[in-house]
C-alpha positions as a printed NumPy array, in Angstrom:
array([[ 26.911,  11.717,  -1.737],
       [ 26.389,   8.889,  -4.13 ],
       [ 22.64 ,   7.096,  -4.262],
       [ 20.72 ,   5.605,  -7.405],
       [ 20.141,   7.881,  -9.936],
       [ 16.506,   8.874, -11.255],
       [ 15.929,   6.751, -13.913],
       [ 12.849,   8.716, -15.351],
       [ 14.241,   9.359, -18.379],
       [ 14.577,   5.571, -19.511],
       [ 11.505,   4.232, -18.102],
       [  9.203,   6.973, -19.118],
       [ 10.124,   8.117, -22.117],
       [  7.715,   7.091, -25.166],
       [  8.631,   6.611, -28.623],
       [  7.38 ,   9.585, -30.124],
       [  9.313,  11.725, -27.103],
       [ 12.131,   9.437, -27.405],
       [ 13.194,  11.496, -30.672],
       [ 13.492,  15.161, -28.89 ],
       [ 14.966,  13.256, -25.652],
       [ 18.303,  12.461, -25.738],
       [ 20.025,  11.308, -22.696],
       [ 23.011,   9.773, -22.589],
       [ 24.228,   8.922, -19.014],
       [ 20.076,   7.83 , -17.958],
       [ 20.064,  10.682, -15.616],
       [ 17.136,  11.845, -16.592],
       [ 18.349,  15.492, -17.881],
       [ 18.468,  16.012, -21.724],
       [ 22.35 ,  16.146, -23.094],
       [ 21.493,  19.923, -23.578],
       [ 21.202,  21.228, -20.66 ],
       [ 23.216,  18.662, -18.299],
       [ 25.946,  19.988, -17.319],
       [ 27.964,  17.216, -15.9  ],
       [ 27.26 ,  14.422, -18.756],
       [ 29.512,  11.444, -17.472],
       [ 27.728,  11.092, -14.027],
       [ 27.989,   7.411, -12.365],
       [ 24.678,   5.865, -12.86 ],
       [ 24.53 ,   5.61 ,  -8.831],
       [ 24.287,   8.796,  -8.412],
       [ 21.157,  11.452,  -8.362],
       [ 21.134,  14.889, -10.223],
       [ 19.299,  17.646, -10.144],
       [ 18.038,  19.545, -12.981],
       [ 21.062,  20.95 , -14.159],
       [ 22.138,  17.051, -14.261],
       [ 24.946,  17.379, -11.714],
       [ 24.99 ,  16.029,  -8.444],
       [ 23.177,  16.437,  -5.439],
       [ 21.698,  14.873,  -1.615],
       [ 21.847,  14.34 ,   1.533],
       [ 25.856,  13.623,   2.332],
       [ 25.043,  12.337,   5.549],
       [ 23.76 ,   8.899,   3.805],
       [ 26.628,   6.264,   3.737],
       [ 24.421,   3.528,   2.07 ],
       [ 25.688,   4.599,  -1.325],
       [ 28.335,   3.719,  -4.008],
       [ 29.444,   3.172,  -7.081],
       [ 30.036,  -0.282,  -8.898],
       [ 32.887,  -1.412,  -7.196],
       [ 31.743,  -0.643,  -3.932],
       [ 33.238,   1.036,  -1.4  ],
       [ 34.281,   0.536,   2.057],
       [ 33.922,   2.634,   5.292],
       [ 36.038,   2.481,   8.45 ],
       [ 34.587,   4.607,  11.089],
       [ 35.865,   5.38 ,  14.828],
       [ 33.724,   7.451,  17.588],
       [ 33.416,   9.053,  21.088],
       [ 29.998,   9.855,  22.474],
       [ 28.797,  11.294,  26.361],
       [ 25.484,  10.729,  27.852],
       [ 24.175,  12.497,  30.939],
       [ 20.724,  11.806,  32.653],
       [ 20.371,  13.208,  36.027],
       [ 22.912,  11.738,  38.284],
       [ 24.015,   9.058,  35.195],
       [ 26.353,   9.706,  32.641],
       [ 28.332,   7.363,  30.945],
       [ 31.236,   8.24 ,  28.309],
       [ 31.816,   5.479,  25.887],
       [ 34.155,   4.72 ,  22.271],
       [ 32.793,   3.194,  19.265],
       [ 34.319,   1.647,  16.335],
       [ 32.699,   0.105,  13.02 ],
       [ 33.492,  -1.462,   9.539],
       [ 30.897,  -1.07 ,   6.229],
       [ 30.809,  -1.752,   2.855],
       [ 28.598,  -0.277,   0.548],
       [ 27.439,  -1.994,  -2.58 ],
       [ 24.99 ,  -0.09 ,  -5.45 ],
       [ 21.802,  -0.429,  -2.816],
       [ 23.251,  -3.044,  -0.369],
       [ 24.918,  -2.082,   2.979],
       [ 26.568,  -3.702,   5.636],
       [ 28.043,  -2.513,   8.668],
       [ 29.629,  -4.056,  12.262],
       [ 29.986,  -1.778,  15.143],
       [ 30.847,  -2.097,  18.579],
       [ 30.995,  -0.011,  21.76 ],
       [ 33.897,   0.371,  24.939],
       [ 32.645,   1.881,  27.696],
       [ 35.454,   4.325,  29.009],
       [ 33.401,   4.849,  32.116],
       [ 29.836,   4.801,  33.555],
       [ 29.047,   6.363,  36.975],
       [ 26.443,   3.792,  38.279],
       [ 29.136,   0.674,  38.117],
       [ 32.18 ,   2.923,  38.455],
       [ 33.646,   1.497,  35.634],
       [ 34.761,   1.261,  31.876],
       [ 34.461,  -2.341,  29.826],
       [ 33.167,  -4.013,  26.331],
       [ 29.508,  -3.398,  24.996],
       [ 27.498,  -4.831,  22.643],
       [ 27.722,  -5.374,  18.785],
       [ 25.454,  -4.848,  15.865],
       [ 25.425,  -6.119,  12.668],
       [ 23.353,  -3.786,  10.198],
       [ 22.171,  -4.622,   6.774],
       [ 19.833,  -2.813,   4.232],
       [ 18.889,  -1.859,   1.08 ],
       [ 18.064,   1.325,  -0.55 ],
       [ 16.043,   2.365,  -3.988],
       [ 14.428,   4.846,  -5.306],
       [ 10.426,   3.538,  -5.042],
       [  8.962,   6.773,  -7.117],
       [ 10.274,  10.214,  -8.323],
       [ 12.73 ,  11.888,  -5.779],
       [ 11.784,   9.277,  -2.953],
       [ 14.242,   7.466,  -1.461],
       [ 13.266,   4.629,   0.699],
       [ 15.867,   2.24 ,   2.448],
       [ 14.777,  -1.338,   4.283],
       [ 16.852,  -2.238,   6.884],
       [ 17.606,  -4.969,   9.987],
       [ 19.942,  -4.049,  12.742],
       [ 20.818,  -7.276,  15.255],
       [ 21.878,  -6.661,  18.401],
       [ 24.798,  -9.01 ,  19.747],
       [ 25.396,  -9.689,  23.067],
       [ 29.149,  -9.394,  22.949],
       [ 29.038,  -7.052,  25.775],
       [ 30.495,  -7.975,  29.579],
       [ 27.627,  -8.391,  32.346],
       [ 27.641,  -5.159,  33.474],
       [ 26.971,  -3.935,  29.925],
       [ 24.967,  -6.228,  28.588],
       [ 21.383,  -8.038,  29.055],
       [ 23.115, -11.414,  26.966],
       [ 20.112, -11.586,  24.759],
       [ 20.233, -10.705,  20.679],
       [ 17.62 ,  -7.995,  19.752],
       [ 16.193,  -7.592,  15.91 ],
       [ 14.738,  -4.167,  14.826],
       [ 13.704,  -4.178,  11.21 ],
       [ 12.973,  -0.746,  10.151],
       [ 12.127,   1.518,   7.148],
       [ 13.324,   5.2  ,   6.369],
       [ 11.646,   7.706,   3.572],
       [ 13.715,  10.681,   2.189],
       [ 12.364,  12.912,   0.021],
       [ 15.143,  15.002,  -1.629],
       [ 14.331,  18.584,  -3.213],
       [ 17.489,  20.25 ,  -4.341],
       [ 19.584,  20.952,  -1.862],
       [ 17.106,  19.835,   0.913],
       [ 15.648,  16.729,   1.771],
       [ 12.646,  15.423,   4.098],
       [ 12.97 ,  12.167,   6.291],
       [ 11.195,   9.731,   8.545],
       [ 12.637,   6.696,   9.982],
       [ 10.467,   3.574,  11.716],
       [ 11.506,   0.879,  13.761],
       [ 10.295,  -1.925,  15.812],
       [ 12.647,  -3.592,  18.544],
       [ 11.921,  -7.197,  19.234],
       [ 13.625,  -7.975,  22.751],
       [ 15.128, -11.612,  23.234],
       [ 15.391, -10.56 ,  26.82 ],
       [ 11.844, -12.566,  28.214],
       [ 11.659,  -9.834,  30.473],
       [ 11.895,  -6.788,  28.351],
       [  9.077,  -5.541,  26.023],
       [  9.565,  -5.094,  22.578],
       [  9.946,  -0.778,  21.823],
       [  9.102,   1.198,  18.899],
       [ 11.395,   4.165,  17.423],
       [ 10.62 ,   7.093,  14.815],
       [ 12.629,   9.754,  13.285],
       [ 10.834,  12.483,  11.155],
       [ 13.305,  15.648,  10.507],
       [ 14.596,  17.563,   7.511],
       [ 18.049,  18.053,   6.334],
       [ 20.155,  20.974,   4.051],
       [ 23.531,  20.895,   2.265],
       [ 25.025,  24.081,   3.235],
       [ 27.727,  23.765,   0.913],
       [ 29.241,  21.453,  -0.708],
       [ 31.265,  19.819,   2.033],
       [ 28.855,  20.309,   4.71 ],
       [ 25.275,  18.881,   5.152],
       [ 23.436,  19.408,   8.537],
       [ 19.596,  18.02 ,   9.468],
       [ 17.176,  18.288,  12.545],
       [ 14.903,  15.969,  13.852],
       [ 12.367,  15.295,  16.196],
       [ 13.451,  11.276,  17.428],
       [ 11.378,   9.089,  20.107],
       [ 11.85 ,   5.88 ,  21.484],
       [  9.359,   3.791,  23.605],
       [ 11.039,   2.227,  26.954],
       [ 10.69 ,  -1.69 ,  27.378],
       [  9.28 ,  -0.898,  30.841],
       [  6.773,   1.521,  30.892],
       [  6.376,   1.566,  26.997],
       [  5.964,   5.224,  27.813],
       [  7.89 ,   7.151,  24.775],
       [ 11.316,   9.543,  25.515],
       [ 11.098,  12.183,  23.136],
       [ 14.26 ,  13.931,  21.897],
       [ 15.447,  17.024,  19.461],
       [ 18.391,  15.577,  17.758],
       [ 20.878,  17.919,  15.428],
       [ 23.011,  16.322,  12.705],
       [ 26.145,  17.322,  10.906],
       [ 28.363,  16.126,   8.594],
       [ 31.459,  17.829,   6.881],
       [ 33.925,  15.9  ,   4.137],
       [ 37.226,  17.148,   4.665],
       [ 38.131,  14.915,   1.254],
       [ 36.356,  13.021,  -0.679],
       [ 38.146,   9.827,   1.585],
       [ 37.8  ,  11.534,   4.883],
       [ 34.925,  12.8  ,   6.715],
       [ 33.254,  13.805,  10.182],
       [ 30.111,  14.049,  11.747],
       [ 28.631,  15.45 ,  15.199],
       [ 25.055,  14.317,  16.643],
       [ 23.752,  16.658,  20.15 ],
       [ 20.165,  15.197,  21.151],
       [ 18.485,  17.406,  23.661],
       [ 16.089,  15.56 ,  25.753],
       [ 12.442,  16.663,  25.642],
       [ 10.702,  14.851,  28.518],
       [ 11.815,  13.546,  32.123],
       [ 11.973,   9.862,  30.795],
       [ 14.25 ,  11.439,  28.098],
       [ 18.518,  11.233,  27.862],
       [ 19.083,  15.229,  29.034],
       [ 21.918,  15.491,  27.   ],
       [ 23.687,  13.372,  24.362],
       [ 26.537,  13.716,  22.298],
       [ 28.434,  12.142,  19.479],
       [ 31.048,  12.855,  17.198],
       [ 32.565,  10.357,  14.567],
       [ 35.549,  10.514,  12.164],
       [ 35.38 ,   8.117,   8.799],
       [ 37.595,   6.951,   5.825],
       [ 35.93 ,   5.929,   2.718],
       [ 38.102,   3.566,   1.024]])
C-alpha cells in the first residue's frame, strides 16, 4: 500500500558519502542493489528497494491522489441487544492528507424494533514519517448528528487522536489514542486505545490483531476488546476487509462484526 517513502538517503547523506551513494528515486537504497528503481516517491521500500507495508492503511497515495468509495455491513450482539446496521463512505487521499464521510442505516435494532438513519462523521488527518520506519498519522474524527431520534443523541462529538506504526518488513507494530469530547452536557468525555501488530501474508492479503478499549461516558469504566483485522486486494482498484472483535469484559460488545468492500479510483 502506498505511504511516504524513507527519505534517509537525501537527508543523511554527507558529502564525502554522497560519492559511493547513488540513489536515484530518494528511496533510500543504492541504484545497485534496488531492485525496483522507478518507485513513486510516496511509497516505502524495503531493503531490496521495492515495496512494502501495512495494506490495510488507506491514508496513502500518489500525486494525483486517489479516491475511495467504500460500502459495509456490520452485526453487534450484547446480551439480549443486537443491532445489524449498513454503512457507506467517500475518501480521498492526497500525499499525507485524508478525508473521508461515512454514514450508518440501521437495518434493525432489537431494543426499538426497528431499522432507520444514523449518524455521520467527517474524518481528516495527516500522516508522515516522524523518524526511521515510524509512521505516525494525526487525525480528527467529528461526529454529526444526522441520525433520527432513536439513533442519535443530536449533539456533534470531536475525538482528535494519534496512531504510531512501526513497520519491519513485512510486519508492522501499532498503537492508536483517542480522546472523545461529548457535546451531549450529559455524557462524559471517553478515551480509546489500540495497540496490536499486523503481517502481510502475501501480497494481496494483510491481516493484524489488537488488543482495543474504550472508556464508557457513564461509568468511565473501560470495555476491553480482542479485535482481528483483514484485508485482501482482489485488484489493485478493488478490495475487502473483515473486522470480528471479541469482547473481553461484561461491559464489553460480546461479539462484533464487520466486513467492507472498496474501489480505489
Amino acid at each position: 500500500m502506498k505511504k511516504y517513502k524513507k527519505l534517509l538517503g537525501a537527508l543523511l547523506v554527507s558529502s564525502t558519502f554522497a560519492f559511493a551513494f547513488t540513489d536515484s528515486d530518494l528511496d533510500g537504497v543504492d541504484d545497485s542493489i534496488d531492485k525496483c528503481p522507478n518507485t513513486p516517491f510516496d511509497q516505502i521500500v524495503g531493503q531490496d528497494g521495492c515495496p512494502i507495508g501495512k495494506v490495510g492503511q488507506e491514508q496513502q497515495s500518489g500525486r494525483k491522489g486517489k479516491f475511495y468509495f467504500k460500502v459495509g455491513l456490520g452485526y453487534n450482539t450484547e446480551k439480549s441487544n443486537d443491532s445489524t446496521y449498513s454503512a457507506a463512505s467517500i475518501a480521498y487521499a492526497y500525499k499525507g492528507f485524508y478525508v473521508s464521510w461515512s454514514t450508518n442505516y440501521y437495518l434493525y435494532d432489537s431494543v426499538v424494533k426497528d431499522g432507520g438513519l444514523g449518524d455521520s462523521f467527517l474524518y481528516l488527518s495527516y500522516s508522515f514519517f516522524s523518524i526511521k520506519n515510524l509512521y505516525t498519522t494525526v487525525g480528527l474524527n467529528t461526529k454529526v448528528p444526522t441520525g433520527e431520534d432513536r439513533f442519535s443523541d443530536g449533539y456533534f462529538d470531536y475525538t482528535p487522536s494519534i496512531s504510531f506504526d512501526y513497520i519491519r518488513g513485512k510486519d508492522d507494530y501499532f498503537i492508536y489514542y483517542g480522546h472523545t469530547f461529548k457535546g451531549n452536557p450529559n455524557l462524559k468525555d471517553t478515551d480509546a486505545f489500540s495497540i496490536g501488530a499486523g503481517y502481510q501474508l502475501t501480497k494481496r492479503f494483510y491481516s493484524s490483531l489488537s488488543l482495543d478499549g474504550v472508556s464508557s461516558s457513564v461509568s468511565q469504566k473501560f470495555r476491553y476488546q480482542l479485535t482481528y483485522f483483514g484485508l485482501y486486494n482482489f485488484t489493485r482498484k478493488y478490495y475487502g476487509t473483515l473486522s470480528y472483535s471479541y469482547g473481553l469484559n461484561d461491559i464489553a460488545i460480546d461479539h462484533s462484526i464487520f466486513t467492507k468492500f472498496g474501489v480505489r479510483f
